[in-house]
PyMOL Python script that loads the backbone (N, CA, C, O; Angstrom):
from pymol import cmd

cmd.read_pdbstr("""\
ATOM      1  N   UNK A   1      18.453 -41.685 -19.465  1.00  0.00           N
ATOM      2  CA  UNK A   1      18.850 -40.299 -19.639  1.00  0.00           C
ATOM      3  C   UNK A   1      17.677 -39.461 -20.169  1.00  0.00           C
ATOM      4  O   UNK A   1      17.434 -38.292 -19.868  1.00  0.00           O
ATOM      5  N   UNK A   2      16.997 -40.242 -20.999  1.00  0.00           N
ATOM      6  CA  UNK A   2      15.526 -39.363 -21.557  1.00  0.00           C
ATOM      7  C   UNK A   2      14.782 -39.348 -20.490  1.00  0.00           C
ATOM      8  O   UNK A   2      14.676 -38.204 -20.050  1.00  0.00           O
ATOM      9  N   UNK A   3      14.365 -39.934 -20.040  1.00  0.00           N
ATOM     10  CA  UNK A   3      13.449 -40.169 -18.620  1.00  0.00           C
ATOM     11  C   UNK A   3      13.918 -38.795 -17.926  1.00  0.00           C
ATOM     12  O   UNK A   3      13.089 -37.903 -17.746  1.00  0.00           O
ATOM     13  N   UNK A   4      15.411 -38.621 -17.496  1.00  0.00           N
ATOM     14  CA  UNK A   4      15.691 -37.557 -16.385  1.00  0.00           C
ATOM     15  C   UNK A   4      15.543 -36.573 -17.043  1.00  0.00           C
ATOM     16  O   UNK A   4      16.182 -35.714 -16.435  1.00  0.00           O
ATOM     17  N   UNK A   5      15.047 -36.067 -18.027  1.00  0.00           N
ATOM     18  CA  UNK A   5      15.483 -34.844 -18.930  1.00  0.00           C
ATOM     19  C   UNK A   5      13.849 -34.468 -19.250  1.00  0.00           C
ATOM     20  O   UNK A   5      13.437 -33.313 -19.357  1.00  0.00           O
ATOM     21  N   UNK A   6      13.191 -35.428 -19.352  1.00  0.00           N
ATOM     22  CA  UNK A   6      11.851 -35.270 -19.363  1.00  0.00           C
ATOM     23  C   UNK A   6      11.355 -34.677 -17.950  1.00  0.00           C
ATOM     24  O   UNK A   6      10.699 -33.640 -17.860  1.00  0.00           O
ATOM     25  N   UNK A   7      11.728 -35.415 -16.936  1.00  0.00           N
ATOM     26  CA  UNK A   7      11.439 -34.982 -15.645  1.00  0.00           C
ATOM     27  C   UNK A   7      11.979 -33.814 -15.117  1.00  0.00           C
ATOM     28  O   UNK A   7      11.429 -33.307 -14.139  1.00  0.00           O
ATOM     29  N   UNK A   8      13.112 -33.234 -15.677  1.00  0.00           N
ATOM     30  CA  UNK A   8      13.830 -32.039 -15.169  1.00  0.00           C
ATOM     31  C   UNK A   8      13.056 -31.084 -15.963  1.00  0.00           C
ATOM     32  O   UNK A   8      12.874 -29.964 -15.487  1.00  0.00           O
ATOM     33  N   UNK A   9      12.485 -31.436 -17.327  1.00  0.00           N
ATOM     34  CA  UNK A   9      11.562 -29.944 -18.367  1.00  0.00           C
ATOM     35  C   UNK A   9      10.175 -30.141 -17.477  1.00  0.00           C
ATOM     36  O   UNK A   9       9.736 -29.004 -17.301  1.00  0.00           O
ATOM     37  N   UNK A  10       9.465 -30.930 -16.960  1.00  0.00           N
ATOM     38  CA  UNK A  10       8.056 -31.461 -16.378  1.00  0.00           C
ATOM     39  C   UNK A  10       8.169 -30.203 -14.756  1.00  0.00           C
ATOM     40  O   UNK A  10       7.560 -29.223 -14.327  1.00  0.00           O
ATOM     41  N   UNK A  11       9.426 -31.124 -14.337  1.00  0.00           N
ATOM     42  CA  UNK A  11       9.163 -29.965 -12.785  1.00  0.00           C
ATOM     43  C   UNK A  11       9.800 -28.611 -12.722  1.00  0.00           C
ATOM     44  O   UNK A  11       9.907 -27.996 -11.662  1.00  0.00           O
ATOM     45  N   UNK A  12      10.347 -28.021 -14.219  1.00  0.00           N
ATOM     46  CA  UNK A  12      10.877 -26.699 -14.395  1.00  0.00           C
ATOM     47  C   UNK A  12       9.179 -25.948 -14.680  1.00  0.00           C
ATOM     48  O   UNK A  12       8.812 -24.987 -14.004  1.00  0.00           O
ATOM     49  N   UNK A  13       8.495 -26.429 -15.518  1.00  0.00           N
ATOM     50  CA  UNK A  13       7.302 -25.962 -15.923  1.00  0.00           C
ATOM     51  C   UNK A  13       6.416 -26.046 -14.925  1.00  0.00           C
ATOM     52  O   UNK A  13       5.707 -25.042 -14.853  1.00  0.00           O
ATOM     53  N   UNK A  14       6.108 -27.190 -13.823  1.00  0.00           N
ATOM     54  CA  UNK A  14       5.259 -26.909 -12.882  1.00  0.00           C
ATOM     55  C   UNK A  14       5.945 -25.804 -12.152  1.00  0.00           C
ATOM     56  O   UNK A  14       5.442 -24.684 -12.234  1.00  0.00           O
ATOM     57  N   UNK A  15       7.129 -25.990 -11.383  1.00  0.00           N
ATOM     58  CA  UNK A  15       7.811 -24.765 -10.658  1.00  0.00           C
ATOM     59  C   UNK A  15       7.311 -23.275 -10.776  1.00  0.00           C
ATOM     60  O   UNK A  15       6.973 -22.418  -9.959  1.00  0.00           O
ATOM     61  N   UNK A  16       7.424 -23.346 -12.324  1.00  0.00           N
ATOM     62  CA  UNK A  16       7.199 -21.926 -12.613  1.00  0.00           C
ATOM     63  C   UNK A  16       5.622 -21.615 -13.019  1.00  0.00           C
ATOM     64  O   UNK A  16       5.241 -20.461 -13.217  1.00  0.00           O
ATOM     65  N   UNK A  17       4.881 -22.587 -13.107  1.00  0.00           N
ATOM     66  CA  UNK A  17       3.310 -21.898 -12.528  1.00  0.00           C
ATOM     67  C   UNK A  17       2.935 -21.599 -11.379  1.00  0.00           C
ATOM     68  O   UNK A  17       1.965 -20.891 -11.111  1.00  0.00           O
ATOM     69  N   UNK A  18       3.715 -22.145 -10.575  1.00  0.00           N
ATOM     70  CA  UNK A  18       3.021 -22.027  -8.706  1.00  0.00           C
ATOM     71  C   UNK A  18       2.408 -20.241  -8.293  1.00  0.00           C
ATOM     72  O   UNK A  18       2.902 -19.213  -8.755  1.00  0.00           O
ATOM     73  N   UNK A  19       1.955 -20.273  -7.917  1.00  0.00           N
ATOM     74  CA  UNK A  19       1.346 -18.589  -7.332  1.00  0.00           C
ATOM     75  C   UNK A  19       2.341 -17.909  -6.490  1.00  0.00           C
ATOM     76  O   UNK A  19       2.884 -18.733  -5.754  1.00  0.00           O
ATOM     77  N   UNK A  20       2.751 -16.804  -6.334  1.00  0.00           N
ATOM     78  CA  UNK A  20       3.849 -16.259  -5.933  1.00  0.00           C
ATOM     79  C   UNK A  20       2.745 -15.783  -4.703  1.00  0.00           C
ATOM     80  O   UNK A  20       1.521 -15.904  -4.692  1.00  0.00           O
ATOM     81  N   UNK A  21       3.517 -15.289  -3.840  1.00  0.00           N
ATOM     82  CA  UNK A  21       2.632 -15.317  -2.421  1.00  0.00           C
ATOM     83  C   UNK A  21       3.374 -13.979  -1.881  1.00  0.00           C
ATOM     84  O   UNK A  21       2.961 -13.308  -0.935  1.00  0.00           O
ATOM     85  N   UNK A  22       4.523 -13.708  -2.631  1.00  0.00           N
ATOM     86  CA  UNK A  22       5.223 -12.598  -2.118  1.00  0.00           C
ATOM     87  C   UNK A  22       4.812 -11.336  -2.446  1.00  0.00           C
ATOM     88  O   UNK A  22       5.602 -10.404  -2.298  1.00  0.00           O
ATOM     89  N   UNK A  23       3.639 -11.137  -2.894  1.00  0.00           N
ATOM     90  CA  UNK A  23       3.288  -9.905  -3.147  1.00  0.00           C
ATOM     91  C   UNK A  23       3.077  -8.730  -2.196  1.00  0.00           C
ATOM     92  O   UNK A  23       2.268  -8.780  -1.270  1.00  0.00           O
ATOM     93  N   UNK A  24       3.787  -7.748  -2.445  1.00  0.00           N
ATOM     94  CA  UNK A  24       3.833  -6.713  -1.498  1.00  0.00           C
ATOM     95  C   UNK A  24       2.380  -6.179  -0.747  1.00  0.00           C
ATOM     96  O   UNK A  24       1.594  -6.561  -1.614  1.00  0.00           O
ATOM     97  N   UNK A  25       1.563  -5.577   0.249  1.00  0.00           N
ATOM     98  CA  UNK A  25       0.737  -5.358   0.926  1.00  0.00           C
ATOM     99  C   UNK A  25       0.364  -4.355   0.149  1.00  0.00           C
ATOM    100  O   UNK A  25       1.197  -3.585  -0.331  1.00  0.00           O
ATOM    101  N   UNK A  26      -1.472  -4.198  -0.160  1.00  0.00           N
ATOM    102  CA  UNK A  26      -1.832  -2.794  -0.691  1.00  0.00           C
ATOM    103  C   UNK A  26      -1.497  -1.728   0.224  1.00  0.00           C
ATOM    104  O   UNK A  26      -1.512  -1.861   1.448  1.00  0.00           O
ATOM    105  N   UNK A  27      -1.147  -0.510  -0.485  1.00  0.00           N
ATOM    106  CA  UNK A  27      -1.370   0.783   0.051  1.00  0.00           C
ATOM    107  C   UNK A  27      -2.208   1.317   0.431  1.00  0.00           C
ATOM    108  O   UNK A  27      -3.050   1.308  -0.467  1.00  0.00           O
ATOM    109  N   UNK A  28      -2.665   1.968   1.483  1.00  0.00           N
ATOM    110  CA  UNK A  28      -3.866   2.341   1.563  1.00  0.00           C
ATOM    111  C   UNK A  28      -3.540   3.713   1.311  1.00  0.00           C
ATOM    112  O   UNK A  28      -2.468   4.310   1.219  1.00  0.00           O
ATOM    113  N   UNK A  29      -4.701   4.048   1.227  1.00  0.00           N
ATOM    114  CA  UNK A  29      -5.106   5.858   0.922  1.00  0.00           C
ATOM    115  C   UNK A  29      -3.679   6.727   1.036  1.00  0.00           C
ATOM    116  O   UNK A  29      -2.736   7.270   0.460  1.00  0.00           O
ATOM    117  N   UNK A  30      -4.400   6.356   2.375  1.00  0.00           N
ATOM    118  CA  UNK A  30      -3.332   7.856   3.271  1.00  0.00           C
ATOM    119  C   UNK A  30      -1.991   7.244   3.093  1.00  0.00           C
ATOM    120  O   UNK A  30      -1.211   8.194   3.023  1.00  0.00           O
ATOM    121  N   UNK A  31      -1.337   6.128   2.985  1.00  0.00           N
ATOM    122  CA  UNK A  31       0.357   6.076   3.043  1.00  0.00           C
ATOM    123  C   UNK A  31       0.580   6.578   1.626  1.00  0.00           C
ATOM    124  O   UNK A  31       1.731   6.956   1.409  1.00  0.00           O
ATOM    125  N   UNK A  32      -0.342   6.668   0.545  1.00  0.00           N
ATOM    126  CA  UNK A  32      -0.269   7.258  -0.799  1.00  0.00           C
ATOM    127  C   UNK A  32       0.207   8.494  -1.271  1.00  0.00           C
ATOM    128  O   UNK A  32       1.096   9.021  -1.940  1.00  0.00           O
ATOM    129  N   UNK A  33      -1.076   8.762  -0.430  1.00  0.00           N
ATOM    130  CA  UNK A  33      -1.028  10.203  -0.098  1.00  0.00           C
ATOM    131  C   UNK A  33       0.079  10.715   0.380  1.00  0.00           C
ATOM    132  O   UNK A  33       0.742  11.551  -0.235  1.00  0.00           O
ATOM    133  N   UNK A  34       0.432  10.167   1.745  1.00  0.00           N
ATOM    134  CA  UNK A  34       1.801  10.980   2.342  1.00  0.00           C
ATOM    135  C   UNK A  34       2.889  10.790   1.215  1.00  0.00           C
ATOM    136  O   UNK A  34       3.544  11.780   0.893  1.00  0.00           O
ATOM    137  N   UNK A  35       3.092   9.740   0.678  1.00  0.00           N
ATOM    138  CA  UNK A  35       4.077   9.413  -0.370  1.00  0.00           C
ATOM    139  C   UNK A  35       4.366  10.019  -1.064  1.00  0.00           C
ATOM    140  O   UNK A  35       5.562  10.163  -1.321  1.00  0.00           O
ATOM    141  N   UNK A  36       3.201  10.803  -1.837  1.00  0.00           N
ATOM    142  CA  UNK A  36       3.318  12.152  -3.202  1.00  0.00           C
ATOM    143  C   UNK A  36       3.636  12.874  -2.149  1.00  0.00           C
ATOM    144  O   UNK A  36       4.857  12.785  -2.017  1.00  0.00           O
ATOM    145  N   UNK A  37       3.006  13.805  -1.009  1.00  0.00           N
ATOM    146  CA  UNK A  37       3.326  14.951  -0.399  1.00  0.00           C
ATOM    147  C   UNK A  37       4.342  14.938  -0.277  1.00  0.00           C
ATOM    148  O   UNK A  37       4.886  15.981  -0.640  1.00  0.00           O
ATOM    149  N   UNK A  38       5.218  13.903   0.245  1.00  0.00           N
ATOM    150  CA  UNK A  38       6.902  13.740   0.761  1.00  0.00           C
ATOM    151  C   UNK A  38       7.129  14.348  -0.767  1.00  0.00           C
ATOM    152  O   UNK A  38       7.629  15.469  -0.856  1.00  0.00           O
ATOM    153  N   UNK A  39       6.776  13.635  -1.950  1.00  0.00           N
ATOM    154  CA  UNK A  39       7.811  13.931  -3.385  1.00  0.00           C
ATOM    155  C   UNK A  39       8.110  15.193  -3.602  1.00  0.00           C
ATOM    156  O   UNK A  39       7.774  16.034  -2.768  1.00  0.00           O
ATOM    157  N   UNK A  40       8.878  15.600  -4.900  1.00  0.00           N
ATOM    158  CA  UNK A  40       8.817  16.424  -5.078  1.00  0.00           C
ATOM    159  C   UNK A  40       8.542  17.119  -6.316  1.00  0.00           C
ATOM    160  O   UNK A  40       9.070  18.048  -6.927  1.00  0.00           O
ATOM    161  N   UNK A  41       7.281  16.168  -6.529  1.00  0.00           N
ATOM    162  CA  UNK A  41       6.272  16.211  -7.766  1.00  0.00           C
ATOM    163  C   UNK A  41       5.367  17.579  -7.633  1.00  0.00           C
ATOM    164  O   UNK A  41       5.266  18.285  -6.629  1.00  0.00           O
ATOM    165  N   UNK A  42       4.631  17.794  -9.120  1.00  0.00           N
ATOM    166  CA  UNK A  42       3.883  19.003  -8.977  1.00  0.00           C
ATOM    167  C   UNK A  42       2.968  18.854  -8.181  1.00  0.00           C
ATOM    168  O   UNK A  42       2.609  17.753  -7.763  1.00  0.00           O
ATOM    169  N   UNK A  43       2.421  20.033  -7.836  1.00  0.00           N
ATOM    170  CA  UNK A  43       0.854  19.487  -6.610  1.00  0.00           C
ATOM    171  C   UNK A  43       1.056  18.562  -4.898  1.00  0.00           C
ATOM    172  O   UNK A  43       0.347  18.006  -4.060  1.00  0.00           O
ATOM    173  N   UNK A  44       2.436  18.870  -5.134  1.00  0.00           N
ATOM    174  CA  UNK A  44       3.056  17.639  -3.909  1.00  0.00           C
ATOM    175  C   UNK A  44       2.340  18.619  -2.636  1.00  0.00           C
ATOM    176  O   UNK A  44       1.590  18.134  -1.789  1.00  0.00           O
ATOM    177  N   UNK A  45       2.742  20.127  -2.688  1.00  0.00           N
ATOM    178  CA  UNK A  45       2.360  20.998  -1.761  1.00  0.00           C
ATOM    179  C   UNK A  45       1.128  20.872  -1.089  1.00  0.00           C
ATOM    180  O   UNK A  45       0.904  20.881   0.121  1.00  0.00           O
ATOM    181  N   UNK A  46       0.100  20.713  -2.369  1.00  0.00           N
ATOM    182  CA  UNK A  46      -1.457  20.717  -2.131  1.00  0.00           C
ATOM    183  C   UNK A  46      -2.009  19.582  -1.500  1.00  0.00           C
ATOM    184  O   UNK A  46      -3.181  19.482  -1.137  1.00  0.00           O
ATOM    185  N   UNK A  47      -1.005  18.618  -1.367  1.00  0.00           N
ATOM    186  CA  UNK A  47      -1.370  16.885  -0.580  1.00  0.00           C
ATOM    187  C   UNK A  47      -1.194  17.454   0.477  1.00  0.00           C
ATOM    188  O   UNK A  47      -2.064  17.668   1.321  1.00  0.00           O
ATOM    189  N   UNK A  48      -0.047  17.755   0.535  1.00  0.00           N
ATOM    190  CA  UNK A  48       0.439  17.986   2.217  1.00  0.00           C
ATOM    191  C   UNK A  48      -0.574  18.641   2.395  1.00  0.00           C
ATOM    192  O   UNK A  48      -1.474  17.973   2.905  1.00  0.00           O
ATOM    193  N   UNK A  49      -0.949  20.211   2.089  1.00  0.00           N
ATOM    194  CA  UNK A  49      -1.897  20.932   2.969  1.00  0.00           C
ATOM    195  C   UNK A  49      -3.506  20.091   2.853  1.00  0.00           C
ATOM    196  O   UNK A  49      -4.323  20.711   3.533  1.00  0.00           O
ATOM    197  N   UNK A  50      -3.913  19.279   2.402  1.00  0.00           N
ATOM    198  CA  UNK A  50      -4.655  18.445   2.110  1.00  0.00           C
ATOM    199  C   UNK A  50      -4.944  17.342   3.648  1.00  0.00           C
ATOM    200  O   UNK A  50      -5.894  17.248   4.425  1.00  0.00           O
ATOM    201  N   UNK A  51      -3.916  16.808   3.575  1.00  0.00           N
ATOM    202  CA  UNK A  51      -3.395  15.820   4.691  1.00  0.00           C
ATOM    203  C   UNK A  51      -3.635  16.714   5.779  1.00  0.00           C
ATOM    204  O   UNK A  51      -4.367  16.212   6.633  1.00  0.00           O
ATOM    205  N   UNK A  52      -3.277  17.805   6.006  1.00  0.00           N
ATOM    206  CA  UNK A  52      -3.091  18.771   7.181  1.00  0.00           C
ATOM    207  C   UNK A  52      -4.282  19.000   7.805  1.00  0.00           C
ATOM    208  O   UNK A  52      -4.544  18.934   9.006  1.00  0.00           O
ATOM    209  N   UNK A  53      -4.998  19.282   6.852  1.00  0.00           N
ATOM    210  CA  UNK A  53      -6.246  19.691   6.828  1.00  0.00           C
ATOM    211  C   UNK A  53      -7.460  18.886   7.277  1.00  0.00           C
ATOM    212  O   UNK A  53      -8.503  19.294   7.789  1.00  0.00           O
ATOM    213  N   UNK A  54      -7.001  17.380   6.896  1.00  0.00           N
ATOM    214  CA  UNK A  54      -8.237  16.601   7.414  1.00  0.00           C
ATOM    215  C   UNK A  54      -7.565  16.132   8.585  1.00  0.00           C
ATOM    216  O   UNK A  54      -8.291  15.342   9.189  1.00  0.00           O
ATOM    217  N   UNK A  55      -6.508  16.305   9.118  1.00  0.00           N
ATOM    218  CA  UNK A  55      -5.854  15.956  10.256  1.00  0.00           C
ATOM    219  C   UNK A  55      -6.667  16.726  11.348  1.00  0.00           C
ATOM    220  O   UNK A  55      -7.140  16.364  12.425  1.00  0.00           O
ATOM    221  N   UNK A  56      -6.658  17.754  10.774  1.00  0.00           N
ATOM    222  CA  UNK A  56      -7.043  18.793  12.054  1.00  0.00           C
ATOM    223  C   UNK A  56      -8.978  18.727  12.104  1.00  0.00           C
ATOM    224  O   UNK A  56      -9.639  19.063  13.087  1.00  0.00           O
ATOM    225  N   UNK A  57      -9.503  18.259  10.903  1.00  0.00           N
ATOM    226  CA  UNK A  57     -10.271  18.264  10.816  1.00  0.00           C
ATOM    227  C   UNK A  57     -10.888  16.921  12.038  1.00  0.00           C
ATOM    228  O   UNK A  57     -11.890  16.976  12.751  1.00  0.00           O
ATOM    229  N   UNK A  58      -9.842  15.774  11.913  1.00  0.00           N
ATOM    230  CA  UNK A  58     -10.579  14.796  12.609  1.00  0.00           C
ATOM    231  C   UNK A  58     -10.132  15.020  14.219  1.00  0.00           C
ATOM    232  O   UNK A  58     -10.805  14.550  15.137  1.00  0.00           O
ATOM    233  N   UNK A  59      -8.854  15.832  14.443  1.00  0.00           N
ATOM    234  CA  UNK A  59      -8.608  16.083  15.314  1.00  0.00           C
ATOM    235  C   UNK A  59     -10.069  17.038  16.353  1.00  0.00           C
ATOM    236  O   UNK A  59     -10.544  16.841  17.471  1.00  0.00           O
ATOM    237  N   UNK A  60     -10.344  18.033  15.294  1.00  0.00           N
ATOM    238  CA  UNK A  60     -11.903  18.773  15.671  1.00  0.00           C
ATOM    239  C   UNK A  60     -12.817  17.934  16.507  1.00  0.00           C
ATOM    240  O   UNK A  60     -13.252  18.068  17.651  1.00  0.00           O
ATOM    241  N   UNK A  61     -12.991  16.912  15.462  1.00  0.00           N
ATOM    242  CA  UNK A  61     -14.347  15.859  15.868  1.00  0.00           C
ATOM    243  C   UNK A  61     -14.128  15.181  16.752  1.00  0.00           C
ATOM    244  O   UNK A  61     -15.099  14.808  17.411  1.00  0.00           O
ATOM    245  N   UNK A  62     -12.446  14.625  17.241  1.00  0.00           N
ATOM    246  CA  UNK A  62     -12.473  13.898  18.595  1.00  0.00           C
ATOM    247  C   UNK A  62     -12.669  15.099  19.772  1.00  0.00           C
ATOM    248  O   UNK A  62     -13.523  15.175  20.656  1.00  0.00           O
ATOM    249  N   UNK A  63     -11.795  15.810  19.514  1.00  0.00           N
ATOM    250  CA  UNK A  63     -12.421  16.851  20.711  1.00  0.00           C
ATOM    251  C   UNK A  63     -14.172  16.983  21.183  1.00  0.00           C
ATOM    252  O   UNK A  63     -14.680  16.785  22.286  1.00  0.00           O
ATOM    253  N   UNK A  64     -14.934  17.472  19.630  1.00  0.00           N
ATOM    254  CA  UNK A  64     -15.935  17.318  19.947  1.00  0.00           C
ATOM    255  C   UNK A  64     -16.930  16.128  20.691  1.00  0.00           C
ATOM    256  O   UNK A  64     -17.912  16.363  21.394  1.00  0.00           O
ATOM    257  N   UNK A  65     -16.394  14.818  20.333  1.00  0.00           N
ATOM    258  CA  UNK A  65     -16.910  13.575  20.496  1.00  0.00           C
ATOM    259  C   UNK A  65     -16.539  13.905  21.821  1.00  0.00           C
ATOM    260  O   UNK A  65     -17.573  14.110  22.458  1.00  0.00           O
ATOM    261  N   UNK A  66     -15.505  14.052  22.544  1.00  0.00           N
ATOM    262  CA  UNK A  66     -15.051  13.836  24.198  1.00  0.00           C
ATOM    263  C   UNK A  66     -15.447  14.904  24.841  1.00  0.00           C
ATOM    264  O   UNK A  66     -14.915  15.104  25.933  1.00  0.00           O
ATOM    265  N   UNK A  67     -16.424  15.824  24.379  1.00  0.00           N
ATOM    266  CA  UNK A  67     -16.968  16.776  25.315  1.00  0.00           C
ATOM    267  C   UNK A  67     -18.240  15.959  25.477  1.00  0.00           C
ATOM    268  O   UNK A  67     -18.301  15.116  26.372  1.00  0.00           O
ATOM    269  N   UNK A  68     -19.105  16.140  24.772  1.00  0.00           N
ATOM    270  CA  UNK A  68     -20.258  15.439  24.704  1.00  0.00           C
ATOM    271  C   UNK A  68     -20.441  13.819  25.528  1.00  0.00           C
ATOM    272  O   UNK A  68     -21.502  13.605  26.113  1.00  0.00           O
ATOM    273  N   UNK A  69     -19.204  12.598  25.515  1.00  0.00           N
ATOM    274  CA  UNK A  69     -19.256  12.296  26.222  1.00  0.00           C
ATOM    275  C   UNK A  69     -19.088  12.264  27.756  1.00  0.00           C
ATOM    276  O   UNK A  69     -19.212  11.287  28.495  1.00  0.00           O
ATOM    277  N   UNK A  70     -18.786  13.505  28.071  1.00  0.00           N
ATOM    278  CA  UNK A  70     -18.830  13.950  29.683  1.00  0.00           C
ATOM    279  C   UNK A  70     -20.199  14.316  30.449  1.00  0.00           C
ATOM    280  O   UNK A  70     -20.175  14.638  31.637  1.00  0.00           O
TER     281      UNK A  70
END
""", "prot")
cmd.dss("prot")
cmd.show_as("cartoon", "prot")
cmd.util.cbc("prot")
cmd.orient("prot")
């Protein structure tokens, strides 16, 4: 009975060191970003027009990039 009781405290304690693997995926930047803009935190406004802004901005540069390659 000591034996099983030893062995049941032995593989409760290894169990619970093992590395958890379930950790959620980093966020990157921009899903951050959209995240506050969606809220409806202070400054939420200024993300969005923020976001908007480099949207159109990169939108600019592909245009530009696909003239130039013609």
């Amino acid at each position: 009975m000591r034996t099983l009781l030893i062995l049941v405290a032995v593989s409760t304690l290894v169990g619970s060191c093992r590395r958890r693997d379930s950790a959620p995926p980093p966020v990157s930047e921009r899903e951050r970003d959209s995240i506050i803009g969606a809220s409806q935190l202070p400054g939420a406004q200024g993300v969005r027009g923020a976001l908007r802004a480099g949207d159109s901005a990169a939108a600019r540069r592909g245009r530009e990039d696909s003239v130039g390659q013609e």
